[in-house]
N, C-alpha and C positions, 0 to 999 in steps of 0.2 A: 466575552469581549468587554472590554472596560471602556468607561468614557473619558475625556480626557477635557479641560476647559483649561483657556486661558485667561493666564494670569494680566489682573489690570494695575498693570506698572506706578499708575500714579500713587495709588491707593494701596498696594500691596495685597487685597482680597483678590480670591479668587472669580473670576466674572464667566458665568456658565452663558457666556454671549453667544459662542460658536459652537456648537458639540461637538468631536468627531469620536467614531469608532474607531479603537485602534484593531488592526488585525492582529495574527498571530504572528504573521510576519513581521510586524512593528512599524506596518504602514499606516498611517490614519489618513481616515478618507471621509468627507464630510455625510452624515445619513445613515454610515453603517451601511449594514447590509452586506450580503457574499460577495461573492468576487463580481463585477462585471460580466454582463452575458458574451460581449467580447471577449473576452480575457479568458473568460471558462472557455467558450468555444476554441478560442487559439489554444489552448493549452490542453484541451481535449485531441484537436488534430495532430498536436506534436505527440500526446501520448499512441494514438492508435497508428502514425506514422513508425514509430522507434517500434512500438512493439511488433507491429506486421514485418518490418525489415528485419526483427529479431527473431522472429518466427522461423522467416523462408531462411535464413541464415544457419539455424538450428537445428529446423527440421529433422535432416539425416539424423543427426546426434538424439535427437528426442524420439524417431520412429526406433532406431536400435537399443534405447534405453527400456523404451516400452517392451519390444519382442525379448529384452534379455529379463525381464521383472515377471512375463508373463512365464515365460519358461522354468527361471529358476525355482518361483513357489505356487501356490494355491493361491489362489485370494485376485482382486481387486487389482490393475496395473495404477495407478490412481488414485490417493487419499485426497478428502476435502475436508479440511476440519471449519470448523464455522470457527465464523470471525464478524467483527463490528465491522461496519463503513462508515461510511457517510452518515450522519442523522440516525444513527445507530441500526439503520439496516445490517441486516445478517447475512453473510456470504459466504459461500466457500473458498478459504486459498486451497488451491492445488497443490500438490507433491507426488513424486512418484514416491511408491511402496518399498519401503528397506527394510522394512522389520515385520517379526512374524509370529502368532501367535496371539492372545488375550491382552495382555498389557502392553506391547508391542516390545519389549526386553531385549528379545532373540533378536541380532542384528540378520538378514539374509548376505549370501554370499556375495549377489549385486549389489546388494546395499553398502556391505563392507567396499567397494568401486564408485558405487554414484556416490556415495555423502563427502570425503575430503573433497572432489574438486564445485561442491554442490552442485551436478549434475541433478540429484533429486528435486532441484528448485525452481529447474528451468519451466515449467509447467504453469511456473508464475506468469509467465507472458500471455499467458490465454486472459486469465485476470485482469492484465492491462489494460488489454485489448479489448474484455467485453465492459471495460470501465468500471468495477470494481476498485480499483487501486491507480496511482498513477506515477509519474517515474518518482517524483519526490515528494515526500510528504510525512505525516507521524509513520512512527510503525505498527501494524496491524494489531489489535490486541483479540486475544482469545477469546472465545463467549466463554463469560460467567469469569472472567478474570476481574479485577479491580480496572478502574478508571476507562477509558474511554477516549473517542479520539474526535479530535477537534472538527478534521476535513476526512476528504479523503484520504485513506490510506495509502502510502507509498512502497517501492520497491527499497529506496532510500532516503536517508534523512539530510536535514539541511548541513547538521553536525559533522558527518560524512564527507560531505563536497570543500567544506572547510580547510 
């Protein structure tokens, strides 16, 4: 977070009179500091609101995606690859299983069906849900990848909605 001072007009220096923190979002707010415990909570229940509504919406689609991944191969209906969150905690995002083998190369037969409409993704909403990630936000970055994510991790970016 950067600080930001205003400038005293008379004199043209800078005068660090008032601090504020600016967020990422390019709001500045006097003190710094996260989000309001408000504003986190509001924005908490809208997450676990949209994602449970996505859920029971889903369901069918995500119980047949599971019995067709179980069926088709060996292995695991459910990958979790770890991931940063929040304050660099470590989570798993979800996905169902498409690929098969050691380096995961071999696409499966399901898989070649869930990946174009990302069907494989939908498993993200459990995520949501257990807070984890939230509808908008940076994008997830991989453990042991480069750089890092600010907030919470999102389903979608601000860029996005643009």
């Amino acid at each position: 977070m950067r600080t930001a001072c205003f400038v005293n007009r008379r004199r043209g220096a800078p005068r660090p009179a008032l601090a504020l923190r600016l967020e990422p979002t390019g709001h500045a707010r006097p003190g710094g500091g996260g989000l309001p415990r408000r504003r986190a909570a509001g924005r908490r229940a809208i997450d676990v609101t949209v994602s449970a509504a996505l859920l029971a919406v889903t369901l069918p689609l995500l119980a047949l995606a599971a019995l067709a991944v179980r069926l088709d191969s060996p292995g695991p209906v459910l990958l979790g690859e770890p991931h940063l969150g929040e304050g660099g905690r470590v989570f798993r995002l979800l996905s169902f299983r498409c690929t098969e083998g050691a380096g995961g190369a071999a696409l499966t037969r399901v898989g070649g069906l869930l990946r174009p409409p990302r069907i494989d993704q939908l498993p993200v909403l459990f995520n949501l849900f257990l807070g984890d990630m939230t509808l908008v936000g940076p994008a997830p970055v991989p453990l042991g990848a480069p750089g890092g994510t600010a907030g919470r991790p999102g389903l979608t970016g601000w860029a996005a909605l643009s």
